[in-house]
KEGU-928843 format. One record per residue (C-alpha): residue number from 1; residue in one letter; chain; x, y, z. Coordinates in steps of 0.001 Angstrom, whole numbers, plus 500000, padded with zeros to 6 digits. Layout:
# KEGU-928843
NODE  num  residu  chaine      px      py      pz
NODE  NUM       A       A       X       Y       Z
...
***
This chain:
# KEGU-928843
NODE  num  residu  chaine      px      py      pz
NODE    1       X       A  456939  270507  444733
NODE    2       X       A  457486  267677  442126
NODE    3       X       A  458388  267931  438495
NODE    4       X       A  455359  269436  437682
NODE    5       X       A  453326  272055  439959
NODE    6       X       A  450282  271224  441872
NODE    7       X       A  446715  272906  441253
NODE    8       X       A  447351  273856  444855
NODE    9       X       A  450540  275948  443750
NODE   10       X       A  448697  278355  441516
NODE   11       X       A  445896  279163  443846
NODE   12       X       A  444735  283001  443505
NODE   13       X       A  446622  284957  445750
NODE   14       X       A  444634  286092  449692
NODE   15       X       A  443017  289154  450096
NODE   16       X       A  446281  290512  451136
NODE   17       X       A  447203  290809  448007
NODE   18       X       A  444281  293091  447077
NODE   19       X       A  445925  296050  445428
NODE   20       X       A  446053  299708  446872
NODE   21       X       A  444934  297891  450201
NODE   22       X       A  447737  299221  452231
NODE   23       X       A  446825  303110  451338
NODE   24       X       A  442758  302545  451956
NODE   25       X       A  442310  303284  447947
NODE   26       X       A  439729  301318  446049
NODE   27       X       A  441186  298547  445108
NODE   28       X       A  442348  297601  441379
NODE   29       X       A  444113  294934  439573
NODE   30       X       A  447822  295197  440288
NODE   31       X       A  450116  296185  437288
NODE   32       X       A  452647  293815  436556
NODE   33       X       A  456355  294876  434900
NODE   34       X       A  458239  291894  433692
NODE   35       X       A  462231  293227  432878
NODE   36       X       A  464332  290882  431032
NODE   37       X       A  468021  291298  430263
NODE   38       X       A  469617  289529  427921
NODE   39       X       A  472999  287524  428518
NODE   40       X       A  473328  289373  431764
NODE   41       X       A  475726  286860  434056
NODE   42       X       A  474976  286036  437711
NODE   43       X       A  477716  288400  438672
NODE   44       X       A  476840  291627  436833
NODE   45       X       A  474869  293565  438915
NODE   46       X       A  475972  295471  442388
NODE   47       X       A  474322  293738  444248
NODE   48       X       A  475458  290601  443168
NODE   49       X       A  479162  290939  443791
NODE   50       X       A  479969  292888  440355
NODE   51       X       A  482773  295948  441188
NODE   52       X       A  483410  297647  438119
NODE   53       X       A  479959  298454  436298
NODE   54       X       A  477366  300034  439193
NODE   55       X       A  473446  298738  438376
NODE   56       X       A  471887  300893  441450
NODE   57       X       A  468723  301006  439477
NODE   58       X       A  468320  297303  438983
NODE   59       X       A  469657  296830  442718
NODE   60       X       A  466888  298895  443931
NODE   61       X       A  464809  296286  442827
NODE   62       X       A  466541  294052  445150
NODE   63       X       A  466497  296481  447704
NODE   64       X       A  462979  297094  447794
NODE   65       X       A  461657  293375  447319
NODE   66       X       A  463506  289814  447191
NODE   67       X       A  466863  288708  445537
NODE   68       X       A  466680  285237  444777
NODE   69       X       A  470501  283301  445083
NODE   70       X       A  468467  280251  443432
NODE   71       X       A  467221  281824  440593
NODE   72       X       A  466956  279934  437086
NODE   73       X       A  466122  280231  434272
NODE   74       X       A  464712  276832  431679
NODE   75       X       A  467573  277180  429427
NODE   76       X       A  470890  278324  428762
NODE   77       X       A  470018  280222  425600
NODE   78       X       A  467665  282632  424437
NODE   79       X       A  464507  281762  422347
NODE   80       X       A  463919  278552  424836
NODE   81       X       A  463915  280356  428128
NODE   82       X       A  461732  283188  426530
NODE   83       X       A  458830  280354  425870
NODE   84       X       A  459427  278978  429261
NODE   85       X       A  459193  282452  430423
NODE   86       X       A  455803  283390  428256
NODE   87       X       A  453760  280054  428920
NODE   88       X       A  454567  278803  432142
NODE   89       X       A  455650  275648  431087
NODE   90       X       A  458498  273448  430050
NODE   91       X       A  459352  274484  426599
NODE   92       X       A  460459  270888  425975
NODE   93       X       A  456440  269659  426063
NODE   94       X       A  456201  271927  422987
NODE   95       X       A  458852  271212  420868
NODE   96       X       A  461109  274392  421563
NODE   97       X       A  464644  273451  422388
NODE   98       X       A  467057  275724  420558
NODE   99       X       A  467150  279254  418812
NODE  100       X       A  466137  279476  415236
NODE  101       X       A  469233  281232  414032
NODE  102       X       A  468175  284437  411262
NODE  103       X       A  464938  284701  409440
NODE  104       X       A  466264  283539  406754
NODE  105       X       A  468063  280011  407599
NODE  106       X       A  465058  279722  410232
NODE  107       X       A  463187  276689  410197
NODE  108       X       A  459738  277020  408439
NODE  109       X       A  457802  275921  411097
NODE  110       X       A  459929  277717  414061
NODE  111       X       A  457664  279781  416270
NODE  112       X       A  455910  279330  419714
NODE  113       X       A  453019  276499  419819
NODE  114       X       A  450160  278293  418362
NODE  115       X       A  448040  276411  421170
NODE  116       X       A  449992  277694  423854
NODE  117       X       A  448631  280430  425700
NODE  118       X       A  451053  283222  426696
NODE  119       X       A  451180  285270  429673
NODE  120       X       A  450022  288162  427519
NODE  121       X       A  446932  286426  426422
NODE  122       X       A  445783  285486  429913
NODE  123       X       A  446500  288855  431370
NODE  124       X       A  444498  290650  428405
NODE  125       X       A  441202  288359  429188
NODE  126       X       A  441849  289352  432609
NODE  127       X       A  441376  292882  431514
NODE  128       X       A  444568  294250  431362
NODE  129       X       A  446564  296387  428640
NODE  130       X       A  449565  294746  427312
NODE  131       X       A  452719  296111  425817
NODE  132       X       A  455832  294935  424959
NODE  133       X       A  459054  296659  424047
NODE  134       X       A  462046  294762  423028
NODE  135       X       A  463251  291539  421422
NODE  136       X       A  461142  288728  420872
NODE  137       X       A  462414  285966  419155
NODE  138       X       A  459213  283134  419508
NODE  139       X       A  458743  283822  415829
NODE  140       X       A  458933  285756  412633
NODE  141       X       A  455511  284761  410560
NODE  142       X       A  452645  286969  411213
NODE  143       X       A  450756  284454  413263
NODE  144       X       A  453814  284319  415711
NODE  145       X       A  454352  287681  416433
NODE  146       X       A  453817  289978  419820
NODE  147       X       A  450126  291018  418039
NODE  148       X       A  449080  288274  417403
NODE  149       X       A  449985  286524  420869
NODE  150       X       A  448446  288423  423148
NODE  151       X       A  450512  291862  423415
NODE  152       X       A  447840  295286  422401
NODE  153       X       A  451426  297339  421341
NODE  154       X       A  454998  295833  420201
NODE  155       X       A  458096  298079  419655
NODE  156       X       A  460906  296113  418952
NODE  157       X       A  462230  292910  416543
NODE  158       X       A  461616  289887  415773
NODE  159       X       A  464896  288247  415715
NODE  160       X       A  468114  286756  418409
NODE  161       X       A  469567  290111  418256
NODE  162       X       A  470009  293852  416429
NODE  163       X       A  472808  296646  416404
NODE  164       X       A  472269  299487  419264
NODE  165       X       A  473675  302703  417221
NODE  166       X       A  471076  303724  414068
NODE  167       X       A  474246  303824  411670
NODE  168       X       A  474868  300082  412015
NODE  169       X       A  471383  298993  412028
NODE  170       X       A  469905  296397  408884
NODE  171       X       A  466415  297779  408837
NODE  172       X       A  465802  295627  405471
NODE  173       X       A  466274  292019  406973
NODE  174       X       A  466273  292845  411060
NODE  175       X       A  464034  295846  410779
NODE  176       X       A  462650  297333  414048
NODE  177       X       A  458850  297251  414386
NODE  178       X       A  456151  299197  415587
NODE  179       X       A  453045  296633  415797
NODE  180       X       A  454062  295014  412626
NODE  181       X       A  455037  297542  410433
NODE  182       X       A  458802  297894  409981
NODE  183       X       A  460141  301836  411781
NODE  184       X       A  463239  303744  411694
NODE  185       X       A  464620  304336  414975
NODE  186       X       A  467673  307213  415656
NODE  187       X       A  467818  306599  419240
NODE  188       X       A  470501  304409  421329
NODE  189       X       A  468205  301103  421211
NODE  190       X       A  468409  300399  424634
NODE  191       X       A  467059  304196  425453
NODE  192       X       A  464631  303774  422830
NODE  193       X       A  462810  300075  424257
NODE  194       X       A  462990  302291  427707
NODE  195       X       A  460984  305558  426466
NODE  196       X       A  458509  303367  424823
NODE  197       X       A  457492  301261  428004
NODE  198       X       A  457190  304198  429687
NODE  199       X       A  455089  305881  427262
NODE  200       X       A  453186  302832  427679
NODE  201       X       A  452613  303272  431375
NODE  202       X       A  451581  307104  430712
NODE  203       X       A  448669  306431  428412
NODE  204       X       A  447430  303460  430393
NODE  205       X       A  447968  304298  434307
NODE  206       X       A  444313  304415  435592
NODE  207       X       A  444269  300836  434818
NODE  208       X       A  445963  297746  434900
NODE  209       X       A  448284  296801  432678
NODE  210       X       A  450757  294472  431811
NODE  211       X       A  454325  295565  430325
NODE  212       X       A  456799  292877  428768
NODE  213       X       A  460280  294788  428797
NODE  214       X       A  462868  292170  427213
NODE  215       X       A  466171  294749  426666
NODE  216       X       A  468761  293234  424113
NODE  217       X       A  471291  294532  426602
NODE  218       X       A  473617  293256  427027
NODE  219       X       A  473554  290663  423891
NODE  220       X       A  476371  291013  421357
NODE  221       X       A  477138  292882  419270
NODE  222       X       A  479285  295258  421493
NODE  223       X       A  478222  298955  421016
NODE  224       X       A  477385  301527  423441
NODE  225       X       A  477064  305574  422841
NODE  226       X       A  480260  307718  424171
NODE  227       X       A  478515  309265  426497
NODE  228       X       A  477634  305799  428518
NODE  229       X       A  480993  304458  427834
NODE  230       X       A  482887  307786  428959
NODE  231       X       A  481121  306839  432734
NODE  232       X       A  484136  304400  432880
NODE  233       X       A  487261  305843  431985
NODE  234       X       A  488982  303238  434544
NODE  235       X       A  488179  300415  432232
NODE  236       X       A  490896  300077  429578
NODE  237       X       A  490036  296630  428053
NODE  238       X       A  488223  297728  424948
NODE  239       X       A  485169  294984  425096
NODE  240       X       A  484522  295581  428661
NODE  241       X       A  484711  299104  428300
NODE  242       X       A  481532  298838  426087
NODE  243       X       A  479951  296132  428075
NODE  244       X       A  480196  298706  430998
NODE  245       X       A  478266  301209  428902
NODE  246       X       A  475424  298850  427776
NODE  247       X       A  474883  298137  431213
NODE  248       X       A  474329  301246  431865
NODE  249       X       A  472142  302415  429700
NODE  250       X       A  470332  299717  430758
NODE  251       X       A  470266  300288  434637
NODE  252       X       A  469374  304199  433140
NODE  253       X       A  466541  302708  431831
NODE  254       X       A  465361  300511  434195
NODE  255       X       A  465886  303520  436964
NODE  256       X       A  463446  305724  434273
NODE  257       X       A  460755  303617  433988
NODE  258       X       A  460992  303030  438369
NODE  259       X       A  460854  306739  438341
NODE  260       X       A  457615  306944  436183
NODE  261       X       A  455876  304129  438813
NODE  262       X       A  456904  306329  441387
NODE  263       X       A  456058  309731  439248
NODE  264       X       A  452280  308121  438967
NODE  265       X       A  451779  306896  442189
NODE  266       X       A  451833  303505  440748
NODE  267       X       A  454788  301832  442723
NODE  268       X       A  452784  300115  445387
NODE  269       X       A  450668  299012  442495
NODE  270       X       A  452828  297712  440586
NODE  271       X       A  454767  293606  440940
NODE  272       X       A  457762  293634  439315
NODE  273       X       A  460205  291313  438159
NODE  274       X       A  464134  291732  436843
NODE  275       X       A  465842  288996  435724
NODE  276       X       A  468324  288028  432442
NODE  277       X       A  467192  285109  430056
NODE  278       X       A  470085  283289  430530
NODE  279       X       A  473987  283330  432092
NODE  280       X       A  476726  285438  430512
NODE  281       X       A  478814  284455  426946
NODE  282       X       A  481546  285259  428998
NODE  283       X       A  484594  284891  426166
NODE  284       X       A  482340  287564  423744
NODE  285       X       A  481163  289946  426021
NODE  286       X       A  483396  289313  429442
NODE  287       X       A  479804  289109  431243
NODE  288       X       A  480446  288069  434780
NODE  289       X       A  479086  284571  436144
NODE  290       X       A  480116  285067  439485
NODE  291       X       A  481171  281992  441406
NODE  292       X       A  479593  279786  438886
NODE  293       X       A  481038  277760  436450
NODE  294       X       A  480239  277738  432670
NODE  295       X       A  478459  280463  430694
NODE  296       X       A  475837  280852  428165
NODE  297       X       A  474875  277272  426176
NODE  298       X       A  476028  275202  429062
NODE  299       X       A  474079  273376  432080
NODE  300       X       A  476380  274323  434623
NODE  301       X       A  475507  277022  437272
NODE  302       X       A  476885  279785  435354
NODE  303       X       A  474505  279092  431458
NODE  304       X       A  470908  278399  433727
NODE  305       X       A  471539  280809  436871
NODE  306       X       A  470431  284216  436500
NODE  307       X       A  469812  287214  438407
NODE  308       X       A  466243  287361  439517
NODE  309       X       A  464549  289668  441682
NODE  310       X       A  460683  291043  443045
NODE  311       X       A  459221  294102  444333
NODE  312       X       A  456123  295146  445181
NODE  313       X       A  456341  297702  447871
NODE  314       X       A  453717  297800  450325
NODE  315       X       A  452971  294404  449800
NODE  316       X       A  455898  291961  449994
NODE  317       X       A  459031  292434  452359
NODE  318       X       A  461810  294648  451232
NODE  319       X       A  465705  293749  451738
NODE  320       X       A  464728  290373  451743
NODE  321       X       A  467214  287990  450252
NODE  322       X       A  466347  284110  449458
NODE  323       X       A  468005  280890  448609
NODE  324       X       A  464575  279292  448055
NODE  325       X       A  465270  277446  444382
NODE  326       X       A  463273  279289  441586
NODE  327       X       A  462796  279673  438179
NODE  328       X       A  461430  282000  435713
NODE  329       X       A  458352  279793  434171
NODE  330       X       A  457057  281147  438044
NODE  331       X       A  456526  284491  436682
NODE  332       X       A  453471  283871  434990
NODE  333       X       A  451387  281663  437746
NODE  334       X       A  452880  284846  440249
NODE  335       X       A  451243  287125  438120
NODE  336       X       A  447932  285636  437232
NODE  337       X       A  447800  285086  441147
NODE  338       X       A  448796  288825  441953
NODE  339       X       A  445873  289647  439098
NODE  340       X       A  443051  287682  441581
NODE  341       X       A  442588  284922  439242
NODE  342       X       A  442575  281099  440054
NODE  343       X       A  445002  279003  437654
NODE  344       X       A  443042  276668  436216
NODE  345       X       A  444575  272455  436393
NODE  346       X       A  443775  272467  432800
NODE  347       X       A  446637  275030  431803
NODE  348       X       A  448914  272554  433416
NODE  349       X       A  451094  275254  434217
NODE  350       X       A  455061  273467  435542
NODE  351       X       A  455446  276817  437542
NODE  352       X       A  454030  278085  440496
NODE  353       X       A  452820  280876  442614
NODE  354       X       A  455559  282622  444644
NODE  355       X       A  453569  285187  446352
NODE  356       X       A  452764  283034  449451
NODE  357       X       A  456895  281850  449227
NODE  358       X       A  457475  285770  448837
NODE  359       X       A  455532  286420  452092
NODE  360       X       A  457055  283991  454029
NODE  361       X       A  453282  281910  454455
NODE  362       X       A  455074  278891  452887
NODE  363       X       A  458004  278480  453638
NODE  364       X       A  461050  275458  452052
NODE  365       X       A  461585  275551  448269
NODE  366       X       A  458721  276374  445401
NODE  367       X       A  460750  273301  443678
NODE  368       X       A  462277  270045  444479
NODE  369       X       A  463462  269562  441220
NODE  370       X       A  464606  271120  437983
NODE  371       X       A  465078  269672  434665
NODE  372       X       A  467044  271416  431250
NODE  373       X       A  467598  269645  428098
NODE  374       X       A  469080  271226  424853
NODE  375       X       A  469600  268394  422642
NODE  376       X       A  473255  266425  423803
NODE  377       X       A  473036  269223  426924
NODE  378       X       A  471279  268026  429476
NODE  379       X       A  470864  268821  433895
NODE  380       X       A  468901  268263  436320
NODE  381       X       A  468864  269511  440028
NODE  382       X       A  466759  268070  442924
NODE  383       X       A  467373  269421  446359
NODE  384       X       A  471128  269962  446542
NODE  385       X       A  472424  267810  444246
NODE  386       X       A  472895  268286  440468
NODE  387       X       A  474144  266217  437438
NODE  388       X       A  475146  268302  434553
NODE  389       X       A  475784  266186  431000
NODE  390       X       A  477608  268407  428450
NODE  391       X       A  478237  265776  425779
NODE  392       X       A  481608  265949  424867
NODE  393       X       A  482512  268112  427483
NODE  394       X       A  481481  265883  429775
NODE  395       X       A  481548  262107  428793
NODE  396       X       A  479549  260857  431542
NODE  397       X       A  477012  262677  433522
NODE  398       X       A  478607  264436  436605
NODE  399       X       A  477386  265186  439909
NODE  400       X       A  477715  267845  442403
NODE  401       X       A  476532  268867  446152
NODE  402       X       A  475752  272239  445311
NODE  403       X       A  475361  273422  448872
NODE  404       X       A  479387  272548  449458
NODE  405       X       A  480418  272970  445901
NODE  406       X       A  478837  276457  443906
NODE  407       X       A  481379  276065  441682
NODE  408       X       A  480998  272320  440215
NODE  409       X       A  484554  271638  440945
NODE  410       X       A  483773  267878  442417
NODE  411       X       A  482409  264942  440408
NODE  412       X       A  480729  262827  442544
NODE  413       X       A  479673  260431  440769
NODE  414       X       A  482285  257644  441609
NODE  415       X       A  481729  258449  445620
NODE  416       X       A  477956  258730  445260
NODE  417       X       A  476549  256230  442809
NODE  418       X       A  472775  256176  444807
NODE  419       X       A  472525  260074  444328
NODE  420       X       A  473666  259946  440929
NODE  421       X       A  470960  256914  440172
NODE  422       X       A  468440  259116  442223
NODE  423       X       A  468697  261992  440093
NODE  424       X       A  469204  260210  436693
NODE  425       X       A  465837  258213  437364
NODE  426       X       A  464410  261631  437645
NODE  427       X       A  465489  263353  434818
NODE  428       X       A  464595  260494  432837
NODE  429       X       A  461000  260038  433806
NODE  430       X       A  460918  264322  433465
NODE  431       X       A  462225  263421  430031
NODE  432       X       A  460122  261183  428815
NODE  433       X       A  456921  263692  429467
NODE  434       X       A  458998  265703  426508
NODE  435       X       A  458395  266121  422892
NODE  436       X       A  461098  265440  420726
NODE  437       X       A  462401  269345  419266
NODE  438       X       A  460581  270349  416270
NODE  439       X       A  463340  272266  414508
NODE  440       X       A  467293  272996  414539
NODE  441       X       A  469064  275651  414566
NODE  442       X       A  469228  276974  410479
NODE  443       X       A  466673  274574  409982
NODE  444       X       A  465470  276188  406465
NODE  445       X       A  469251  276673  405030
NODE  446       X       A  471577  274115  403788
NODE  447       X       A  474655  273020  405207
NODE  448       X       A  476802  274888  402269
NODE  449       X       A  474170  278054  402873
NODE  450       X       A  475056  277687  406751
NODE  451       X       A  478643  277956  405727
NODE  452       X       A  481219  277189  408570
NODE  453       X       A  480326  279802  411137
NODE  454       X       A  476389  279142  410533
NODE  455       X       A  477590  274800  411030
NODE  456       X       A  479445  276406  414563
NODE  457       X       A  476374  278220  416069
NODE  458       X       A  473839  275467  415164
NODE  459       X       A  476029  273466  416785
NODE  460       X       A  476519  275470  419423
NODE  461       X       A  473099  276151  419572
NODE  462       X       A  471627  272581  419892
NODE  463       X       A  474108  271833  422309
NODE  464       X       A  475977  269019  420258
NODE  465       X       A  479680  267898  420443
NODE  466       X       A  481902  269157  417861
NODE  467       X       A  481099  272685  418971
NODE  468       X       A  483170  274313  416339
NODE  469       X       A  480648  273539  413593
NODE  470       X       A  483264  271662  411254
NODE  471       X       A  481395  270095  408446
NODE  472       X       A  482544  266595  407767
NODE  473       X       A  485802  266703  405961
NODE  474       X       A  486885  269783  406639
NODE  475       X       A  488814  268119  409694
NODE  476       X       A  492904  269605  409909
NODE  477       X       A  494865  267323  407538
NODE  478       X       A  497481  266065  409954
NODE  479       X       A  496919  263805  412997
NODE  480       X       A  499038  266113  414899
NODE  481       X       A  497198  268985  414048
NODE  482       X       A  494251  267582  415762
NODE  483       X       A  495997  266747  418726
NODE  484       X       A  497345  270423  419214
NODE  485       X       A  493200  271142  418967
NODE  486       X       A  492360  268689  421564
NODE  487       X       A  495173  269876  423533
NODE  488       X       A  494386  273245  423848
NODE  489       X       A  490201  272392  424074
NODE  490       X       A  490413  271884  428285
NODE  491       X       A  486886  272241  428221
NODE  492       X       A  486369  270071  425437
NODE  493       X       A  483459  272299  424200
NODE  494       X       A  484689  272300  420256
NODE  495       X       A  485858  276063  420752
NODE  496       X       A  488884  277788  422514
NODE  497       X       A  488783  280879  424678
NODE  498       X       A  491420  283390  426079
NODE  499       X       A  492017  280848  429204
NODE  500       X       A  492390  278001  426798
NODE  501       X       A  494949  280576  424537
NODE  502       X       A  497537  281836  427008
NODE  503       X       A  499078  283619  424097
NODE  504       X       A  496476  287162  423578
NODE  505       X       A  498296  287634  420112
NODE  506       X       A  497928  284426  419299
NODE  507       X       A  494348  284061  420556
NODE  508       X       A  493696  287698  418498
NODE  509       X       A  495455  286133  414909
NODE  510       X       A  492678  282625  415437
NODE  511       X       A  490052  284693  416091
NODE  512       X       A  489661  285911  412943
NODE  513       X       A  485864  287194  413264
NODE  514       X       A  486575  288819  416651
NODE  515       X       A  483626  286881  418528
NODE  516       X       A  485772  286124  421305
NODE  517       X       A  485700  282323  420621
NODE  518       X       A  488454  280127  417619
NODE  519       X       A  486807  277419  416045
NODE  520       X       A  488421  275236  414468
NODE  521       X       A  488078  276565  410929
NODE  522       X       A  490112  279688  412327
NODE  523       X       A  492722  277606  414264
NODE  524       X       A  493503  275533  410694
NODE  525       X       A  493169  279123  408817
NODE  526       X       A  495261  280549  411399
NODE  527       X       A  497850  277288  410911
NODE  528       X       A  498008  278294  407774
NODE  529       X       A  498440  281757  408122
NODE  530       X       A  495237  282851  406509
NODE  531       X       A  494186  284317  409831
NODE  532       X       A  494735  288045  409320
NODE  533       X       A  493312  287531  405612
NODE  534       X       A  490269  286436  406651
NODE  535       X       A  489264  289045  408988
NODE  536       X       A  485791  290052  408116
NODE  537       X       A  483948  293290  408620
NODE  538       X       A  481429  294006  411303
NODE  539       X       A  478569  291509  411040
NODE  540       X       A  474541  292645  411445
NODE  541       X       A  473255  291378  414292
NODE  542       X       A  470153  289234  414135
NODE  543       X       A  471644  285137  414544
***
């Protein structure tokens, strides 16, 4: 398949597919259960190498259908990969490259292309219910929200990210919602975005329906119940501890709603897809990329490849494991295919169908090629090879062989200067199909509203050198100050982790808001000895 899909790709699905076929019922629409973690790494499940946290919920997915080893996602960060995810296409033809950052620093136009019809929206004119429980973040104004885009029921919020435990919760600017009218909520969140999908599947299982189930888990902030983080009493490292019992209340979760399907007689009815929205922010949360290099906000392997996974018993193989290369804008031709409907060349869908890849009627790879761009950040992958561009991270683009090298430990570029040409001629005739982004991160607040951490995450966010968010002239005073910076930066990503801080009590004095990152406001504080001064308290959640 080229950059984009072919009409032939999203051709309605064979009379195979025709659900309740394989029990003689009368047949009926299938349902369709989309799971999305959040910041989950390519390591963190069981059945993706992880040890010390057990998912045998989410593995039974796996178990039951396909694991994908190629799975991606269409960007390393959140609110992109979510309108990949939703419309089937490139965000980058609409204008959505980065998150928004909160409400209210959000850019006034930020939301998902009004004209862009989401997966929601085509599965309700195909007759299906729709609900969605869980984070959304494609836009705060009314016009942008779950209602409004297709979804019959929303329980969650609007924004990057909320607190899990009710005490800690800011219901007044991240409130959680019920349709659109702000809710309180005493419930563990995760638990709560799980008892409301499958009270959702109760009221509507004698027809088809369509749930959206986008868990915050496991997003920062860190906080799990006692009960889930007594499971792991092995786990002494105080942030993994609690990552351990997000995860599973998640895989509890995910294993209550299976139960339901299975409670209803519904499983064989039901395609379903589990997958995370992008790689793991390994220094703030430990999440686990595996094998892969880099984490959340970068084009390597470990920001863009995800966990993804299919089941739909009775109808697809089961213990089936693929390195076929996909990617989650495929979830939304797969479902309008499973759903008996034709996609339509006009919706000019860049995903495709994987039922017929699922079944093993096509075989090689759904894609040739693969494209991300975040601003500086840029990748593309075609076949084996990759080029990732990290700005300053990377000063010229850099090329792997991913099929000898899953950990992009070898820059080819010098050795192979056809491939590299190959693959840059590609990327830049993918690129120049793309708008230009139509807002930054903290587009509607001012630099000195931003303040220093709001300058690091838009940064961060919009994937541009200088990571650390410094605004001009706030640059350490001494040339040699700098250079102890640049020293310790390996990565060159404007931001130091644990691996970049041998010293953990020196690493714990910088990091003076506990994020798991120093920037280089907190290295100069910490230079200073400010550090321990300007410790602040717990932040909300919702950036």
């Amino acid at each position: 398949m080229g950059l984009a899909a072919t009409a032939a790709a999203g051709l309605a699905a064979p009379a195979l597919f025709a659900p309740g076929a394989a029990r003689g019922d009368t047949p009926r629409k299938p349902n369709i259960l989309l799971i999305l973690a959040d910041d989950q790494g390519y390591g963190e499940c069981s059945c993706q190498g992880c040890q010390d946290i057990p998912t045998p919920n989410i593995d039974s997915i796996a178990a039951n259908g396909t694991r994908f080893t190629n799975g991606y996602v269409t960007c390393p960060i959140c609110a992109p990969t979510r309108a990949g995810l939703m419309t089937g296409r490139y965000q980058q033809r609409f204008g959505f490259e980065t998150n928004p950052g909160p409400e209210n620093v959000a850019a006034t136009n930020f939301g998902l292309e009004l004209k862009e019809v989401t997966l929601a929206a085509r599965m309700k004119s195909f007759g299906y219910a729709t609900g969605m429980f869980g984070k959304w973040h494609l836009g705060f104004k009314p016009e942008f929200q779950p209602t409004a885009r297709g979804f019959d029921e929303f329980f969650g919020f609007l924004s990057g990210a909320n607190n899990y435990l009710a005490g800690t919760r800011d219901n007044r600017r991240n409130p959680l919602l019920r349709g659109t009218e702000p809710i309180q909520e005493t419930d563990y969140l995760t638990d709560a975005f799980g008892r409301e999908a499958i009270a959702f599947i109760e009221k509507h299982k004698d027809h088809p329906w369509f749930v959206y189930l986008p868990f915050n888990a496991v997003h920062s902030p860190l906080e799990a119940t006692e009960a889930y983080k007594a499971r792991f009493p092995n786990i002494q490292e105080d942030k993994r501890h609690t990552f351990a019992g997000m995860t599973a209340a998640m895989d509890d979760n995910v294993g209550r709603v299976l139960a339901k399907l299975r409670e209803l007689n519904l499983e064989e009815d039901t395609l379903i897809f589990y997958l995370s929205d992008n790689g793991g922010p390994t220094p703030s949360t430990t999440s686990n990329n595996g094998v892969l290099r880099g984490y959340k906000s970068t084009t390597w392997e470990g920001g863009v490849r995800i966990p993804f996974m299919a089941q739909w018993k009775g109808h697809l193989p089961a213990g089936k494991v693929s390195d076929q290369i996909v990617v989650s804008m495929d979830i939304h031709a797969t479902a309008v295919a499973a759903a008996g409907e034709t996609v339509s060349p006009d919706w000019k869908l860049d995903g495709v169908n994987l039922l017929p890849y699922l079944t093993g009627e096509k075989t090689g790879n759904p894609h040739d090629t693969l494209c991300w761009r975040m601003f500086e950040k840029w990748g593309i992958r075609h076949g084996d090879y990759k080029i990732v561009f990290m700005g300053a991270a990377t000063p010229k683009p850099q090329l792997f062989n991913l099929a000898e090298d899953i950990g992009e430990k070898t820059d080819l570029a010098e050795k192979e200067p056809e491939k590299l040409k190959e693959l840059m001629d590609l990327y830049k005739a993918w690129d120049a199909q793309m708008e230009k982004p139509r807002w930054e991160w903290g587009g509607g607040a001012s630099e000195e509203q931003l303040g220093a951490r709001g300058r690091q995450l838009k940064n961060m966010a919009e994937g541009k050198s200088g990571g650390a968010g410094v605004a001009k002239g706030s640059q350490p005073r001494t040339g040699a100050a700098l250079d102890r910076w640049k020293q310790a930066d390996k990565n060159g990503d404007g931001q130091l982790t644990p691996d970049e801080v041998p010293n953990a009590d020196q690493f714990k004095r910088m990091d003076a808001n506990g994020d798991g990152v120093v920037t280089l406001d907190e290295a100069r504080a910490s230079f200073r000895g400010q550090g321990a001064a300007t410790r602040p308290g717990r932040r909300r959640a919702g950036q």
